[in-house]
DSSP file (Angstrom, degrees, kcal/mol; ACC not computed):
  #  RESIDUE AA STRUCTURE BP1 BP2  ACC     N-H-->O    O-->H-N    N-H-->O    O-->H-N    TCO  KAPPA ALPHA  PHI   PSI    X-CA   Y-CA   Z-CA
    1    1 A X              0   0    0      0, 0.0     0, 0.0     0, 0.0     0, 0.0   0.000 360.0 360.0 360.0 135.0  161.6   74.7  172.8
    2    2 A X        -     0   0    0      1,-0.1     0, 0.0     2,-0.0     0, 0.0  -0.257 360.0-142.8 -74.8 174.5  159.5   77.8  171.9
    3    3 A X        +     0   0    0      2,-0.0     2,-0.1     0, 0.0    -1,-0.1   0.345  69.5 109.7-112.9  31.8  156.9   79.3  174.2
    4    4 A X        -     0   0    0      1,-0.0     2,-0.3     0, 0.0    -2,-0.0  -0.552  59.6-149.2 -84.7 148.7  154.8   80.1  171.5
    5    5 A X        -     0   0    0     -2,-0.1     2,-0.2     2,-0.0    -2,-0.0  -0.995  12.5-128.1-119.2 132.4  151.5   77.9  171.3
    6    6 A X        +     0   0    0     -2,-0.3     2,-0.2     0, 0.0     0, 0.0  -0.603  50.3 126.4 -81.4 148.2  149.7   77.0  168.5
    7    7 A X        -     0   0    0     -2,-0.2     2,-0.1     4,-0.0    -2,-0.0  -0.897  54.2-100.9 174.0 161.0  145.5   77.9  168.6
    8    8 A X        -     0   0    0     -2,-0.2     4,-0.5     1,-0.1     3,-0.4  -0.201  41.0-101.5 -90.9 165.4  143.0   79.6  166.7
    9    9 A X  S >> S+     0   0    0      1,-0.3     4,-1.8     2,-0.2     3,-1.6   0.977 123.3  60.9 -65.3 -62.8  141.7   83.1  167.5
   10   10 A X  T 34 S+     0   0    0      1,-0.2    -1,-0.3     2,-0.2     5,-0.0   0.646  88.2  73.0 -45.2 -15.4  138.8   82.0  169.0
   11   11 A X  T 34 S+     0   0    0     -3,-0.4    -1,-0.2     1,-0.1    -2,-0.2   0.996 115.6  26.0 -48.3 -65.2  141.2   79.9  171.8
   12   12 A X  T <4 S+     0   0    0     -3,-1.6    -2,-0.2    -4,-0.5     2,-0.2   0.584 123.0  21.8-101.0 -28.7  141.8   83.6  173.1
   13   13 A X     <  -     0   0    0     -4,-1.8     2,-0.5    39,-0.0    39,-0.0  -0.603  63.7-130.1-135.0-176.5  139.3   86.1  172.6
   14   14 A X        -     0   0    0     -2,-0.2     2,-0.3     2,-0.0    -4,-0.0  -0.966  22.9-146.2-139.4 117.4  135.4   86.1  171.9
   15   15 A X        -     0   0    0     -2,-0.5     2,-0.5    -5,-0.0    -2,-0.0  -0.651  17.7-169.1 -94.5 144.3  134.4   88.1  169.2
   16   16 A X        -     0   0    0     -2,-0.3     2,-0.1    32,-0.0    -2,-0.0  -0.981  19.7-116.5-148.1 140.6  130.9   90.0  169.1
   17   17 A X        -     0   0    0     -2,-0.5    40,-0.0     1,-0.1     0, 0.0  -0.360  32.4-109.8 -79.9 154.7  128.8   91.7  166.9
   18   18 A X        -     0   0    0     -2,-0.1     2,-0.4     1,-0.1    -1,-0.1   0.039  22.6-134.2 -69.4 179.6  127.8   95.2  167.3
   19   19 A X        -     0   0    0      2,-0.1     2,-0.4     0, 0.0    -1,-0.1  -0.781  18.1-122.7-141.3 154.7  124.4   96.5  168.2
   20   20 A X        +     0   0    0     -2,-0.4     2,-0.2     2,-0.0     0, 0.0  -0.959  32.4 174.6-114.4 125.5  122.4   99.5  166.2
   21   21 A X        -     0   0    0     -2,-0.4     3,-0.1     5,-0.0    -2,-0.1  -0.843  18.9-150.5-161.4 111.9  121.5  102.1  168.3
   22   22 A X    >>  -     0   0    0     -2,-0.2     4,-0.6     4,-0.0     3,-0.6   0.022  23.9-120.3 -50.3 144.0  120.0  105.0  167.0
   23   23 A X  T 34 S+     0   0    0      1,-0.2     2,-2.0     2,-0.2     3,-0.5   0.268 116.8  61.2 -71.7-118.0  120.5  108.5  168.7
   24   24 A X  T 34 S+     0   0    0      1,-0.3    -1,-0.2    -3,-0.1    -3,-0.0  -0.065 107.4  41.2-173.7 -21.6  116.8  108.7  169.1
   25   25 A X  T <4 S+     0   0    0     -2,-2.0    -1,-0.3    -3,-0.6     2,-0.3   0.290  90.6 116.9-130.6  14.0  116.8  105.3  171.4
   26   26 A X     <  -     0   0    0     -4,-0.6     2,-0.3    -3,-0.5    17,-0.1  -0.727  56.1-153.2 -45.0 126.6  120.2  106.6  173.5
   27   27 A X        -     0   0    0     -2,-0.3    18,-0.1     1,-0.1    -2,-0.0  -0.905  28.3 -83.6-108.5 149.9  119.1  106.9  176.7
   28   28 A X  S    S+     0   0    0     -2,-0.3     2,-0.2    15,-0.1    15,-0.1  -0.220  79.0 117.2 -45.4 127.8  121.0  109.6  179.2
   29   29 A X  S    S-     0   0    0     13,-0.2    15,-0.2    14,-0.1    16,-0.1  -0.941  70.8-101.9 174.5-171.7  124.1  107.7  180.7
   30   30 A X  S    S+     0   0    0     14,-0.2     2,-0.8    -2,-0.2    14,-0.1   0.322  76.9  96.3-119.1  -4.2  127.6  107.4  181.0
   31   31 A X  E    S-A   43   0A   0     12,-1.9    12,-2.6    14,-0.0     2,-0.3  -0.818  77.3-113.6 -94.2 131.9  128.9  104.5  178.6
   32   32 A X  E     -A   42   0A   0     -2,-0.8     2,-0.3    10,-0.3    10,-0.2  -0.587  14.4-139.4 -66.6 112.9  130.3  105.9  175.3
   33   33 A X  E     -A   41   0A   0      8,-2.8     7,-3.7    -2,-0.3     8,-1.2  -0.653  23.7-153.1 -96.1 125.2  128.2  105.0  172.1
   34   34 A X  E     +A   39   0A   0     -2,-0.3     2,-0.3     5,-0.2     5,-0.2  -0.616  20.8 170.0 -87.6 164.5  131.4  104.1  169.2
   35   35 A X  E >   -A   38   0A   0      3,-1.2     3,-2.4    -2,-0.2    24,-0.1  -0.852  58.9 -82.8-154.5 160.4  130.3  104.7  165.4
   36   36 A X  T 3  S+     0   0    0     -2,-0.3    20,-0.1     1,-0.3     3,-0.1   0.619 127.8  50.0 -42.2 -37.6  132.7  104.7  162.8
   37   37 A X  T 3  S-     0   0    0      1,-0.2     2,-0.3    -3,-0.0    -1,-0.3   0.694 124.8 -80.0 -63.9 -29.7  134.0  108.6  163.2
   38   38 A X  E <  S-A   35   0A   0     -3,-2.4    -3,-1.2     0, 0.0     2,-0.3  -0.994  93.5  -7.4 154.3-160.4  134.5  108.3  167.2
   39   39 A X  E     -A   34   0A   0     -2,-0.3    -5,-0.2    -5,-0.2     3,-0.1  -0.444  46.3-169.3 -88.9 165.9  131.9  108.4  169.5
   40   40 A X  E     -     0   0A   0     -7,-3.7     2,-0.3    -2,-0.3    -1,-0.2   0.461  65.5 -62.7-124.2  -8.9  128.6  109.4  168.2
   41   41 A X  E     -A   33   0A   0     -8,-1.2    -8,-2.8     2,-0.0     2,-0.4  -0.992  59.9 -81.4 159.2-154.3  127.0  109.9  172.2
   42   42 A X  E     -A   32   0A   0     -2,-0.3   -10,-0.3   -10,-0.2   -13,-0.2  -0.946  26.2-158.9-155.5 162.8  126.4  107.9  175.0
   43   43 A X  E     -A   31   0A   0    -12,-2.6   -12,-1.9    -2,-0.4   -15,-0.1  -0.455  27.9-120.6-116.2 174.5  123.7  105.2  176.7
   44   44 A X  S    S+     0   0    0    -15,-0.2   -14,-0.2   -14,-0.1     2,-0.1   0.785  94.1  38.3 -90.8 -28.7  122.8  103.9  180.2
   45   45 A X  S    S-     0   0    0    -18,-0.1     2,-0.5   -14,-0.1    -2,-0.2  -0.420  78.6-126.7 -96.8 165.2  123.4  100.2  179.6
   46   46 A X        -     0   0    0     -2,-0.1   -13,-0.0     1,-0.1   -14,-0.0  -0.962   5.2-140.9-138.7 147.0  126.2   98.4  177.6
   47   47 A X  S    S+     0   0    0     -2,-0.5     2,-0.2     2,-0.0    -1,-0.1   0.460  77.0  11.7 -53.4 -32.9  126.0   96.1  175.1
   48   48 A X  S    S-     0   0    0    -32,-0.0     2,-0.3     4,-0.0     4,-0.1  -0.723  86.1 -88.4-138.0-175.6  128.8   93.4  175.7
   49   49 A X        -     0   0    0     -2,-0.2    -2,-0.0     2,-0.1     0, 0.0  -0.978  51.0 -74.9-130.0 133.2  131.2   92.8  178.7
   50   50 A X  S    S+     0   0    0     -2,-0.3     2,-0.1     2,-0.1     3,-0.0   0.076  97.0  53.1 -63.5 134.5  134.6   94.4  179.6
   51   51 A X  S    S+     0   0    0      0, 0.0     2,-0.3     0, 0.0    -2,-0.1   0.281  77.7 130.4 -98.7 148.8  137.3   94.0  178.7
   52   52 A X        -     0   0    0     -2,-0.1     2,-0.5    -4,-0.1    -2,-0.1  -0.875  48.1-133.2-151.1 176.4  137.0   94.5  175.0
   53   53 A X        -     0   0    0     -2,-0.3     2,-0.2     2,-0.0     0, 0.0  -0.909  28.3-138.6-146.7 111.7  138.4   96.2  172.2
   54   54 A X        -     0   0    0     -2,-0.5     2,-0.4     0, 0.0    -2,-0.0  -0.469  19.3-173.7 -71.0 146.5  136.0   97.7  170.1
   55   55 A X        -     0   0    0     -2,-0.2     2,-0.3   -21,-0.0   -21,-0.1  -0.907  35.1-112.2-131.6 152.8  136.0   97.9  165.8
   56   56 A X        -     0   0    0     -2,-0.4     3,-0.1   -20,-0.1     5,-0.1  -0.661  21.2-165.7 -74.7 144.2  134.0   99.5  163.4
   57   57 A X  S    S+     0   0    0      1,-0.3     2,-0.2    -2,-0.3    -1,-0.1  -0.097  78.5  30.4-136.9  19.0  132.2   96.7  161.8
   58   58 A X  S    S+     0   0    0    -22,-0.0    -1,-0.3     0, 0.0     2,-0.3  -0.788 107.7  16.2-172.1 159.4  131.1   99.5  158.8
   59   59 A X  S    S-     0   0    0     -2,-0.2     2,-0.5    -3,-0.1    -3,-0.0  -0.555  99.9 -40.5  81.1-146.9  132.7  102.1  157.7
   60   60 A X              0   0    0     -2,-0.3    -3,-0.1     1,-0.1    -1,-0.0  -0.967 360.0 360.0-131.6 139.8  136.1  103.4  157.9
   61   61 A X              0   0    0     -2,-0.5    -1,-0.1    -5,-0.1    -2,-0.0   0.458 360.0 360.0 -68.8 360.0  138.2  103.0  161.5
């Protein structure tokens, strides 16, 4: 018997969309803001909650 199980992505992970945040509304802090080149600065808050694996959702990865 295999131990592979069949299921849809969405069984295992949770996908979320990205957030637009301008350098001009970064605020000083210590989480790393991604944009398609790498990271582009960094904010006081974050957006989603860890663990995650971030994607470019424009542009090129």
């Amino acid at each position: 018997m295999s131990e592979w199980k069949e299921c849809t992505l969405g069984d295992v992970i949770v996908l979320q969309r990205g957030h637009d945040l301008p350098k001009s509304q970064m605020k000083a802090g210590n989480i790393p803001v991604a944009g398609s080149k790498g990271i582009i600065g960094f904010h006081d808050k974050a957006t989603t909650k860890a663990p995650g694996i971030t994607i470019g959702r424009s542009g090129n990865i």
